[in-house]
VEXDREN-2710 file (C-alpha; in Angstrom, 1 decimal):
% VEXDREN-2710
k/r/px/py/pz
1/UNK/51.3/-30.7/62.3
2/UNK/48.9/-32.9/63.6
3/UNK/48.5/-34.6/67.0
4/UNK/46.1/-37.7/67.0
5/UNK/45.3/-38.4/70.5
6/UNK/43.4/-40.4/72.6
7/UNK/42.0/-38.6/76.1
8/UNK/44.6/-40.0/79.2
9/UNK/46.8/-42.3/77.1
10/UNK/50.3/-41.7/76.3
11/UNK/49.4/-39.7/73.4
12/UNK/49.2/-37.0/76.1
13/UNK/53.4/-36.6/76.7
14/UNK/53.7/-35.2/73.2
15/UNK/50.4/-33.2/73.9
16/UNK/52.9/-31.5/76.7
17/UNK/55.7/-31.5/74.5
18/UNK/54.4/-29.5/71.7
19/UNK/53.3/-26.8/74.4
20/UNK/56.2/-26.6/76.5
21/UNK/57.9/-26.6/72.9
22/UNK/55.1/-23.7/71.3
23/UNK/55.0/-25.4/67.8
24/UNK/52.4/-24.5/66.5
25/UNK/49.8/-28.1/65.7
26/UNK/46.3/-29.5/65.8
27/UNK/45.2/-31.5/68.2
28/UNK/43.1/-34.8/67.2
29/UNK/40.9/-36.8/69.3
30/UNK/40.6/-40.2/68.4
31/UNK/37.7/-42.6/70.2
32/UNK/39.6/-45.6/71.6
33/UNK/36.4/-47.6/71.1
34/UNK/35.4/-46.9/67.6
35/UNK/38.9/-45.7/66.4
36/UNK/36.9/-42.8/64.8
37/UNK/38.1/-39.5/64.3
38/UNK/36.2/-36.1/66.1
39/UNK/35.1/-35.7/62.3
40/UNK/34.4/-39.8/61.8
41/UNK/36.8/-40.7/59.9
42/UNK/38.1/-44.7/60.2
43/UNK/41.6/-43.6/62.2
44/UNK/43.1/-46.6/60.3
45/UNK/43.4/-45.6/57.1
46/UNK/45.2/-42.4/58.8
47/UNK/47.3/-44.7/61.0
48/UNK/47.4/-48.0/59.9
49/UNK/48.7/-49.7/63.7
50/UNK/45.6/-47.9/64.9
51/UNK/47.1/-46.9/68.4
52/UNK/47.9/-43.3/69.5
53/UNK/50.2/-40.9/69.6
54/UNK/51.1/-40.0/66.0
55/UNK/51.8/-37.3/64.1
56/UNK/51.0/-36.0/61.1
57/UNK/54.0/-33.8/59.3
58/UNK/53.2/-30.8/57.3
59/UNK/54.7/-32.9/54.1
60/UNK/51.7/-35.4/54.9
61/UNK/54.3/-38.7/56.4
62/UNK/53.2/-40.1/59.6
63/UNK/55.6/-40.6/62.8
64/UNK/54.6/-42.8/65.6
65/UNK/55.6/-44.6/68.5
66/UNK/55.5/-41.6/71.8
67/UNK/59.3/-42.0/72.5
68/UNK/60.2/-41.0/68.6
69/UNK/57.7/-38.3/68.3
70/UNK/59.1/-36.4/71.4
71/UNK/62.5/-36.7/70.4
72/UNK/61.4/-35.3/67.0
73/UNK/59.6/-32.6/68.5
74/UNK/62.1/-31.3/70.9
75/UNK/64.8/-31.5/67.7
76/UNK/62.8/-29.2/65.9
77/UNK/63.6/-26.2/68.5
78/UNK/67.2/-27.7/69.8
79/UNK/67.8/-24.6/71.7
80/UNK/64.8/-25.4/73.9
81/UNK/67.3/-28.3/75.0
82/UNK/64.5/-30.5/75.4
83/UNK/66.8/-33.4/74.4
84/UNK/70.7/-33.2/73.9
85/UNK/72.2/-33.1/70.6
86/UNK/71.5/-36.3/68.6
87/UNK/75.5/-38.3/68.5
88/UNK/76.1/-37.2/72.3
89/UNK/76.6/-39.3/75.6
90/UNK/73.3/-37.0/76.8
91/UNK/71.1/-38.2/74.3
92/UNK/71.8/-41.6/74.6
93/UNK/70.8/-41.5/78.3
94/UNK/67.6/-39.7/76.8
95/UNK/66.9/-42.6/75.0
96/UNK/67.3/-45.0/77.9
97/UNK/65.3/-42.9/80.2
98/UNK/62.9/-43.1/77.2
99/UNK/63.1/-46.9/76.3
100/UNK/62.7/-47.9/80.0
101/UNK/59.4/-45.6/80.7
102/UNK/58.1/-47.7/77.2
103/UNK/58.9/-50.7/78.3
104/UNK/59.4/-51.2/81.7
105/UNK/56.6/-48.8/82.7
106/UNK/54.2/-47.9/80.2
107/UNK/53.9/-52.0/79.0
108/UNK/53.5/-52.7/82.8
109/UNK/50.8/-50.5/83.1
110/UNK/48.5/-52.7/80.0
111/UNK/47.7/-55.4/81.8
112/UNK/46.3/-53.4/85.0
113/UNK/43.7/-52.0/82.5
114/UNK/42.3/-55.4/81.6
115/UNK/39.3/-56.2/83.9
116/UNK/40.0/-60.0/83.2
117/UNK/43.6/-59.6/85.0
118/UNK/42.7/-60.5/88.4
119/UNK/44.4/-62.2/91.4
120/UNK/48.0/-63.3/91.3
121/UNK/48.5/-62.4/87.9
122/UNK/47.7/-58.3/88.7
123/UNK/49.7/-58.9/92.2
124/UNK/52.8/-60.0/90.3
125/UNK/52.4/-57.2/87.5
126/UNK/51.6/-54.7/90.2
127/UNK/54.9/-55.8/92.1
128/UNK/57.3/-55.7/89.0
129/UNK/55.4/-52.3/88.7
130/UNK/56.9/-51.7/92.1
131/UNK/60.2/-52.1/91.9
132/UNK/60.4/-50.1/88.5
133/UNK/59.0/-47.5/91.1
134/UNK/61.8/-48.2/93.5
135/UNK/64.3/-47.4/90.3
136/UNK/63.3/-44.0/89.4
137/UNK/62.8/-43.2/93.2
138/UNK/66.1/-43.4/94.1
139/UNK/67.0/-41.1/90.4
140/UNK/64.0/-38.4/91.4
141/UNK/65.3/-38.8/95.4
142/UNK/68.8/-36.9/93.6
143/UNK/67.8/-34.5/91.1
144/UNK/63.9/-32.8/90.1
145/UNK/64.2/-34.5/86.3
146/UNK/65.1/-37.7/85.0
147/UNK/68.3/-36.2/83.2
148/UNK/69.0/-34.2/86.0
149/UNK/68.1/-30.5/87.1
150/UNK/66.4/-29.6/83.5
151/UNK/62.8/-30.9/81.9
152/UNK/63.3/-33.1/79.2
153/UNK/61.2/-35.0/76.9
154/UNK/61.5/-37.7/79.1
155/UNK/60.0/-36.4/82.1
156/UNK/56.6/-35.9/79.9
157/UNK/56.4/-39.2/79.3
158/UNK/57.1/-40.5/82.9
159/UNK/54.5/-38.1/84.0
160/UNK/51.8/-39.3/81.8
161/UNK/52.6/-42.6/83.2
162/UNK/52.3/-42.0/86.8
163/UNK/49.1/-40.6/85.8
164/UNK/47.2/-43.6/85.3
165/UNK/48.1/-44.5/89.0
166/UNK/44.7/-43.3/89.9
167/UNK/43.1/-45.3/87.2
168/UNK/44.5/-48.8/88.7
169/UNK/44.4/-48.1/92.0
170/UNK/48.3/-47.5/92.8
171/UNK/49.2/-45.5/95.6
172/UNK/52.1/-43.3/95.1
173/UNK/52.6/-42.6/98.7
174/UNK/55.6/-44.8/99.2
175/UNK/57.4/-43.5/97.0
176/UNK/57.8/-39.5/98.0
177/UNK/60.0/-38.4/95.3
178/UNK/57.4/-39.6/92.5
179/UNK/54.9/-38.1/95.0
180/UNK/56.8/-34.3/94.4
181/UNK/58.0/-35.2/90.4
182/UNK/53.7/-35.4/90.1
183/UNK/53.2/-32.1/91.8
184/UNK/55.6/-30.3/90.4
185/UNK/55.0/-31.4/86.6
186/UNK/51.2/-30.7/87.3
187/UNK/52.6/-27.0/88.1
188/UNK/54.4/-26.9/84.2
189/UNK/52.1/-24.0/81.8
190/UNK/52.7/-27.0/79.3
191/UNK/51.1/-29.8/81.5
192/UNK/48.4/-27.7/82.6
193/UNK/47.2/-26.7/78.9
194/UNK/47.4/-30.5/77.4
195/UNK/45.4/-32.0/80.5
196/UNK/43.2/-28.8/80.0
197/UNK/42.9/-29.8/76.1
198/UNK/42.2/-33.3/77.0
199/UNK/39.7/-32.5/79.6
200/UNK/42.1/-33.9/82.0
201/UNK/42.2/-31.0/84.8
END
């Protein structure tokens, strides 16, 4: 398989995926400016919505969008429980874990990494941002994972969020049990070696 990947976007949760998971894949780099490949190549006529993550199956079709790749990943090795079996209550909590990171989160982020979105507009989006915060606080204030005591796919995507924190200038100190769900998923071997492959750590 092949990962295309841009350095620090979402593109890195499946980076963390596929080493917590040990498939064995090649990692991508993609220029977000040029939308050229390490080797040159236009990354559109690879992926023709020309955003990142996707991946490239060993029978050459393309998956994208973070939230499906993940869930294919982790169904490749089921017994690494990464996400419940596809049909059950479990997974469909996975998938709205999942659907709110993408849309609630991850979408919120976009406009905070637009120099041009300034003033009340970047107050009102950093406020919706907050009380997003607020929702998974009181999940992470419970239990160390999204789904509960066990990593999931999910939790790689919410970390690659909080992430960008830094980036915009969003302090994570109010909210404590984001603060610890950070620290501990920096601790993860799987974390470690995708930031490390990214030139993140």
């Amino acid at each position: 398989m092949n990962l295309y990947f841009a350095t620090g976007a979402c593109s890195l949760s499946p980076h963390i995926v596929l080493h917590e998971l040990g498939l064995p894949f090649k990692a991508i780099r993609i220029d977000g400016k040029t939308h050229k490949t390490e080797t040159g190549a236009d990354y559109y006529t690879i992926a023709p919505k020309g955003q990142v993550p996707a991946l490239q199956l060993a029978d050459g079709q393309l998956l994208t969008e973070g939230a499906v790749i993940v869930q294919y990943l982790a169904d490749q090795k089921p017994e690494s429980k990464l996400a419940p079996a596809a049909g059950t209550m479990e997974r469909y909590r996975l998938q709205e874990w999942l659907n709110f990171v993408a849309t609630e989160l991850h979408k919120g982020f976009s406009p905070l990494f637009n120099p041009k979105f300034t003033g009340e507009l970047r107050d009102a989006a950093v406020e919706r941002i907050h009380k997003r915060f607020d929702h998974v606080e009181a999940t992470l204030a419970k239990q160390p994972f999204l789904m509960g005591n066990a990593f999931s796919v999910a939790d790689a995507y919410l970390f690659t969020i909080l992430s960008w924190t830094k980036r915009v200038n969003l302090d994570l100190a109010k909210w404590p049990a984001l603060t610890a769900f950070v620290a501990r998923m920096r601790e993860r071997a799987s974390v470690q070696a995708a930031m490390k492959a990214e030139g993140l750590s």
